[in-house]
MARLOBA-211049 format. One record per residue (C-alpha): x, y, z. Coordinates in steps of 0.02 Angstrom, whole numbers, padded with zeros to 5 digits, always signed. Example, Ala and Ser with C-alpha at 12.3 -4.5 7.8 and 13.67 -1.06 7.14 Angstrom:
2
+00615-00225+00390;+00684-00053+00357;
//
This chain:
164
+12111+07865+07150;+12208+07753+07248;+12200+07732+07434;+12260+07621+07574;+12134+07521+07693;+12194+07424+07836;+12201+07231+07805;+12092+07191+07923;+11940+07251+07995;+11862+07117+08043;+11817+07098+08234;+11790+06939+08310;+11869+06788+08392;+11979+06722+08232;+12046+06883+08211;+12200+06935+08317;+12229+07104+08373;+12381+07172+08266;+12530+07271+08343;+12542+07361+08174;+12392+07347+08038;+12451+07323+07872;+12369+07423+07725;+12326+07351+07586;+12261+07447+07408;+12077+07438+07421;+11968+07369+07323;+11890+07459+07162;+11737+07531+07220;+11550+07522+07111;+11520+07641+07018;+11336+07728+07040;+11303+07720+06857;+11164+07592+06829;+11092+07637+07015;+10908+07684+06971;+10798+07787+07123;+10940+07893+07140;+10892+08069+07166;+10992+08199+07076;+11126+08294+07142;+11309+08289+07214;+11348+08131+07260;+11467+08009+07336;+11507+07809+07319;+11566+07761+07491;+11599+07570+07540;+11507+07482+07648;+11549+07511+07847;+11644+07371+07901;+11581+07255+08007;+11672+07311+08171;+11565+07470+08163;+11401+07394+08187;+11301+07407+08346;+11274+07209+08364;+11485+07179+08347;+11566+07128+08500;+11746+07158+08529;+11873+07288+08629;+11848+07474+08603;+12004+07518+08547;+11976+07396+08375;+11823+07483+08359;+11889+07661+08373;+12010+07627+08278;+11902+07555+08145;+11785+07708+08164;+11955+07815+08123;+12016+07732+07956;+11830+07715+07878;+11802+07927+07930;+11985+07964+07842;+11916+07845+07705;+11736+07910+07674;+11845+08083+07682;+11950+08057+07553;+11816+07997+07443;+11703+08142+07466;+11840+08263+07433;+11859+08162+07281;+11694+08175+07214;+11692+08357+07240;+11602+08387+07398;+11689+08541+07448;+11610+08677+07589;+11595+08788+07414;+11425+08673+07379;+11347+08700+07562;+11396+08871+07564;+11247+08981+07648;+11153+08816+07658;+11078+08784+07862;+11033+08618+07844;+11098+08489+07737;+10979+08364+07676;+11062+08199+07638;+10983+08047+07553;+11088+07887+07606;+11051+07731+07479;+11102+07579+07571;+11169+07428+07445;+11223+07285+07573;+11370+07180+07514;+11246+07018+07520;+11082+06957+07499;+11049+06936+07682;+10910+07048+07772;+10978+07188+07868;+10901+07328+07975;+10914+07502+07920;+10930+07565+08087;+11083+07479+08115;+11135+07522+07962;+11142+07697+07993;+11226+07676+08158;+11366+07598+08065;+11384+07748+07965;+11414+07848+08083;+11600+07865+08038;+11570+07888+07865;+11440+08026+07901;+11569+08118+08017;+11699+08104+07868;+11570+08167+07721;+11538+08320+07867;+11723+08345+07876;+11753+08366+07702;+11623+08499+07697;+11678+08563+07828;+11524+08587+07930;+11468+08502+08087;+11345+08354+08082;+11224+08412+08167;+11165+08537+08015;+11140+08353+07901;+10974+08310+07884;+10951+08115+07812;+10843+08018+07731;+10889+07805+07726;+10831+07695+07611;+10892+07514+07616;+10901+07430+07456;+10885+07230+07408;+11024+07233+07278;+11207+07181+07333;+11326+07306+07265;+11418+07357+07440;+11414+07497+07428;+11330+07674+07525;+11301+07812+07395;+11262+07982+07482;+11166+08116+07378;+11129+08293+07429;+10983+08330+07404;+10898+08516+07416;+10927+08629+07560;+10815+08622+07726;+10801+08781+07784;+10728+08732+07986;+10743+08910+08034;+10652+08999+07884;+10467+09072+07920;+10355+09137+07772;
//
């Protein structure tokens, strides 16, 4: 699948703010084969959020938002790709969701942050199954290994509201 990313997403004082962003093809995402401590299930190879979305970047809201929009469409497209449809939540009330963090580099990163970068992508993964976010349940785990990469799995169903 081919799909269009904006050149840059970079935020900081180098880059300048563009009137129009060029797209550019993206890059070939990894593949989870050879991932081990994967549960099983659907699942989903997203990239890794840029670095505009994280909770420590500094820059104007409007580069932000608008990197927040292209990474959503992105992580979107992807799911839809992979098959997450509403057909596998269907009659499902809570979605439990196992996100495997894979940083792009060896350094040390926090998972908290890491989660709040995702935001986007979570939004997108809830719009293709067309259900609202609220209902996702998620589990993080933050890996040492550099592939770049976020690979969502779901997981079995939470039911919050059941009583046996």
């Amino acid at each position: 699948m081919t799909y269009l990313v904006p050149e840059r997403l970079v935020i900081g004082k180098a880059v300048r703010r563009l009137a129009s962003p060029r797209l550019r093809a993206a890059p070939a995402l990894p593949k989870a084969e050879g991932l081990s401590g994967l549960p099983a299930g659907p699942r989903v190879v997203l990239p890794w959020p840029p670095r505009a979305l994280s909770p420590n970047a500094r820059g104007h809201w409007s580069w932000r938002s608008k990197a927040a929009a292209i990474y959503r469409r992105e992580c979107w497209a992807l799911a839809l790709a992979a098959g997450l449809t509403p057909a596998v939540v269907a009659g499902i009330t809570d979605v439990a969701v196992q996100l495997d963090f894979f940083p792009p580099d060896g350094r040390h990163r926090d998972d908290d942050n890491a989660v709040a970068a995702f935001k986007a992508g979570r939004d997108g993964v809830a719009d293709a199954l067309q259900i609202d976010d609220r209902r996702i349940v998620t589990t993080v785990r933050l890996h040492g290994e550099a592939r770049g990469c976020v690979v969502l799995t779901l997981t079995d169903a939470v039911d919050r509201g059941a009583v046996e």
